[in-house]
VMD Tcl script that builds the backbone (N, CA, C; Angstrom):
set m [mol new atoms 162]
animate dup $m
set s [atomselect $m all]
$s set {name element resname resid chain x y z} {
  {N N UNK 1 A -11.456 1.787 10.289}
  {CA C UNK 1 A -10.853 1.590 8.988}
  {C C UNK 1 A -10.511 0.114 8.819}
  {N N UNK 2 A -10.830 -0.645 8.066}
  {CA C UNK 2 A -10.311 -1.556 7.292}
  {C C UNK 2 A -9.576 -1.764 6.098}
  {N N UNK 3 A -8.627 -2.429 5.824}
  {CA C UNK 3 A -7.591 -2.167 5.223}
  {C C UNK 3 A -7.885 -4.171 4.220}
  {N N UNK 4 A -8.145 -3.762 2.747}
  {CA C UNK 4 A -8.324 -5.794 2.377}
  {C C UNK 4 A -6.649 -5.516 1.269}
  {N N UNK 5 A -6.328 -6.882 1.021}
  {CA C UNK 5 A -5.557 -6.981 0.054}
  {C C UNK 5 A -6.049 -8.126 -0.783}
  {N N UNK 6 A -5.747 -7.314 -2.156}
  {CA C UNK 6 A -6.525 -8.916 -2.528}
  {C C UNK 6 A -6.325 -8.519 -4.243}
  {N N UNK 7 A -5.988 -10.231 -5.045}
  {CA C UNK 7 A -5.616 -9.828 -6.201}
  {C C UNK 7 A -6.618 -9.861 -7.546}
  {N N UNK 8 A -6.403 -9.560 -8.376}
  {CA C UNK 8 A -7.335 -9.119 -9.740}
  {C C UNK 8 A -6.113 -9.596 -10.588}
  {N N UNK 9 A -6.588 -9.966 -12.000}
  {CA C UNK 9 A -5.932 -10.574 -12.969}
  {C C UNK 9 A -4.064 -10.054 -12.935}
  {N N UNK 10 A -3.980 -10.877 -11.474}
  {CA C UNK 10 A -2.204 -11.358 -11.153}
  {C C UNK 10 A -1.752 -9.963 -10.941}
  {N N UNK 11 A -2.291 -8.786 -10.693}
  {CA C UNK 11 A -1.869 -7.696 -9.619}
  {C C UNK 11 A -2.263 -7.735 -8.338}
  {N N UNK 12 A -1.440 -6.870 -7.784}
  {CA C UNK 12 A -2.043 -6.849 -6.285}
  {C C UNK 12 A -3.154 -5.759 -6.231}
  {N N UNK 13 A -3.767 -5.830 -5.079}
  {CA C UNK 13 A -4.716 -4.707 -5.134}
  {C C UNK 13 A -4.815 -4.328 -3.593}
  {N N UNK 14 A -4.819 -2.967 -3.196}
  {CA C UNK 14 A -5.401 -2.638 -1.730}
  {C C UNK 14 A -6.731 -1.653 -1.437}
  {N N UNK 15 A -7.643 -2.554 -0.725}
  {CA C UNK 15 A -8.451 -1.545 -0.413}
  {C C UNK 15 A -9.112 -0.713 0.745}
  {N N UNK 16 A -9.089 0.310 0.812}
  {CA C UNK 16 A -9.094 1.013 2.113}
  {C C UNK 16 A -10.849 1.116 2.389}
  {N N UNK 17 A -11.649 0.805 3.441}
  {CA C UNK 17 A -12.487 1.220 3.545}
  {C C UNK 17 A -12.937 1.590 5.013}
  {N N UNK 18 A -13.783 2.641 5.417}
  {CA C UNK 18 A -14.429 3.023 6.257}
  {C C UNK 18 A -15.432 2.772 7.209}
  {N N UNK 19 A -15.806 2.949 8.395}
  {CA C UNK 19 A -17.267 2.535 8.655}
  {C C UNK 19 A -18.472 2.900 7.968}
  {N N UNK 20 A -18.771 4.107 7.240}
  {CA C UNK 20 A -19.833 4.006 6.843}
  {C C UNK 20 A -19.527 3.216 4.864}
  {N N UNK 21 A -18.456 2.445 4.870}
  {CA C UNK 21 A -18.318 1.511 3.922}
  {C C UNK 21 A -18.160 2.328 2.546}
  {N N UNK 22 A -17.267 3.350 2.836}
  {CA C UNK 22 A -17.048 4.187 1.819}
  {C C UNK 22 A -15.604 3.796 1.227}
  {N N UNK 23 A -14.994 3.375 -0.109}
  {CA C UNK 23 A -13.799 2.726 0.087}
  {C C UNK 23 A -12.689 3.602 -1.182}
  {N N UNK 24 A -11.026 2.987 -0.880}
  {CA C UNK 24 A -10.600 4.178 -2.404}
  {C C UNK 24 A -9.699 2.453 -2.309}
  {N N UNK 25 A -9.831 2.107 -3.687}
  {CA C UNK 25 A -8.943 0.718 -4.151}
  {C C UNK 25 A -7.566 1.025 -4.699}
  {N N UNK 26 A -6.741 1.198 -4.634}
  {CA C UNK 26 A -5.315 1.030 -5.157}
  {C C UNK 26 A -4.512 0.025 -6.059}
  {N N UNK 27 A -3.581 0.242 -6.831}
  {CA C UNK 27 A -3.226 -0.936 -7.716}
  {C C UNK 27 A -2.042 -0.297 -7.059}
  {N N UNK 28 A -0.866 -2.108 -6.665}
  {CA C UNK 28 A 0.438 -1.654 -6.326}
  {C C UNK 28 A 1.021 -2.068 -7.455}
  {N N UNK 29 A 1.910 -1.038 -7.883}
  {CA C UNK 29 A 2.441 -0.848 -9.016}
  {C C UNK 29 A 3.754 -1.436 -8.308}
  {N N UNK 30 A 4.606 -0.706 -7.629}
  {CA C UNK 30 A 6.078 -1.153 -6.910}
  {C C UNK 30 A 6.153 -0.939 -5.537}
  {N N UNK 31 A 6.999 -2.102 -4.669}
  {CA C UNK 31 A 7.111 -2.101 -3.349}
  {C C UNK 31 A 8.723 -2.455 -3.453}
  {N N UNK 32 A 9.440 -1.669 -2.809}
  {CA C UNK 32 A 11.218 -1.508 -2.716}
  {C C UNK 32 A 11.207 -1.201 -1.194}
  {N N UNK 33 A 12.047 -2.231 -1.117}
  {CA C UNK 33 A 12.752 -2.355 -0.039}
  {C C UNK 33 A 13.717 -1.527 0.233}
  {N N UNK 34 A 13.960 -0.298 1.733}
  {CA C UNK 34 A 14.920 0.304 1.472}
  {C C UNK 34 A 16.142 0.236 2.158}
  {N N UNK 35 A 17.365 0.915 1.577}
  {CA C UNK 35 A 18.612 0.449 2.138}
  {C C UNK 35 A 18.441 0.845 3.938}
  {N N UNK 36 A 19.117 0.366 4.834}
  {CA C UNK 36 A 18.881 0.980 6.120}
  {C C UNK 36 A 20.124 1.883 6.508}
  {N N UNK 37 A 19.362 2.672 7.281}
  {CA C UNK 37 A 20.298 4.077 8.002}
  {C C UNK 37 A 20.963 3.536 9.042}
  {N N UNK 38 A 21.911 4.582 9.471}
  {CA C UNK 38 A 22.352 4.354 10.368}
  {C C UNK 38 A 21.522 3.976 11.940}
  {N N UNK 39 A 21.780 3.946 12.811}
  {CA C UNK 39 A 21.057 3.538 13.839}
  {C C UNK 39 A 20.751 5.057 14.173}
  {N N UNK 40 A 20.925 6.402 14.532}
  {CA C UNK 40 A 20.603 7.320 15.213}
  {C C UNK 40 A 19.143 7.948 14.212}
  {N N UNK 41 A 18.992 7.494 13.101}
  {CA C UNK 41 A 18.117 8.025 11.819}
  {C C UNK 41 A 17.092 6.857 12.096}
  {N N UNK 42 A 16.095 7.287 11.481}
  {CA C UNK 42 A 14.844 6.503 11.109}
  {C C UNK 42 A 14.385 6.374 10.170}
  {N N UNK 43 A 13.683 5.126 9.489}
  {CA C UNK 43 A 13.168 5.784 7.712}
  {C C UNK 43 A 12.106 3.985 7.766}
  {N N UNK 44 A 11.244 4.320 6.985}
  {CA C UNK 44 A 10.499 3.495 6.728}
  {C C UNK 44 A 11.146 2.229 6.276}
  {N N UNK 45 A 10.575 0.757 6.353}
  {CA C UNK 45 A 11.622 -0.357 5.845}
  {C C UNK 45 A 11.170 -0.630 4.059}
  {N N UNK 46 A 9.684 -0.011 3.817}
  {CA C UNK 46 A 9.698 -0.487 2.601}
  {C C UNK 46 A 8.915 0.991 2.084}
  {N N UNK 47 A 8.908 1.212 0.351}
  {CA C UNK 47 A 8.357 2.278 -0.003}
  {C C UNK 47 A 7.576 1.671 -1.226}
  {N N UNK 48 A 6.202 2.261 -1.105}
  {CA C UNK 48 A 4.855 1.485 -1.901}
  {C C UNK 48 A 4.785 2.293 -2.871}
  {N N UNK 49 A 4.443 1.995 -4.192}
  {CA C UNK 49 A 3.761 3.167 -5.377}
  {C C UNK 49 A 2.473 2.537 -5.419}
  {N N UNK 50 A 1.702 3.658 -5.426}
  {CA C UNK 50 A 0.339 2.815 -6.014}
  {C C UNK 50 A -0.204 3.541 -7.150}
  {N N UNK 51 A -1.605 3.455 -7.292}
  {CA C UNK 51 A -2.402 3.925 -8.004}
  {C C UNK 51 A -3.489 3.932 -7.443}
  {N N UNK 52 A -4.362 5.343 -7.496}
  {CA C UNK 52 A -5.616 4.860 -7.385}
  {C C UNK 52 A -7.111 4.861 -8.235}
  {N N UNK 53 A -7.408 3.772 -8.073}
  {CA C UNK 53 A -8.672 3.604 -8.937}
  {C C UNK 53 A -10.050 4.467 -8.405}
  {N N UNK 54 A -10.288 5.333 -9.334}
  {CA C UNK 54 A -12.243 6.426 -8.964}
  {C C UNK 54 A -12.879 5.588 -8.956}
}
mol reanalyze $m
mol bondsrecalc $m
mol representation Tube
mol addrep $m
């Protein structure tokens, strides 16, 4: 898997592709940073929205 980032008229864009070069492109709509837990909890540090483009 390869993973590109890369921008289009001043959005971000991500695209996921495969070895046999099969790919799904995403538009990031919002990336939020999240508050942190306590130390005994776990949780991701940031949460992505995307979109994806057919």
């Amino acid at each position: 898997m390869k993973l590109e980032i890369m921008q289009r008229n001043k959005k971000p864009y991500l695209r996921l592709m495969n070895t046999n070069g099969l790919f799904d492109t995403f538009e990031v709509l919002e990336l939020t940073k999240n508050k942190p837990l306590s130390e005994a909890e776990s949780a991701f540090d940031y949460t992505m929205i995307l979109v994806r483009f057919k």
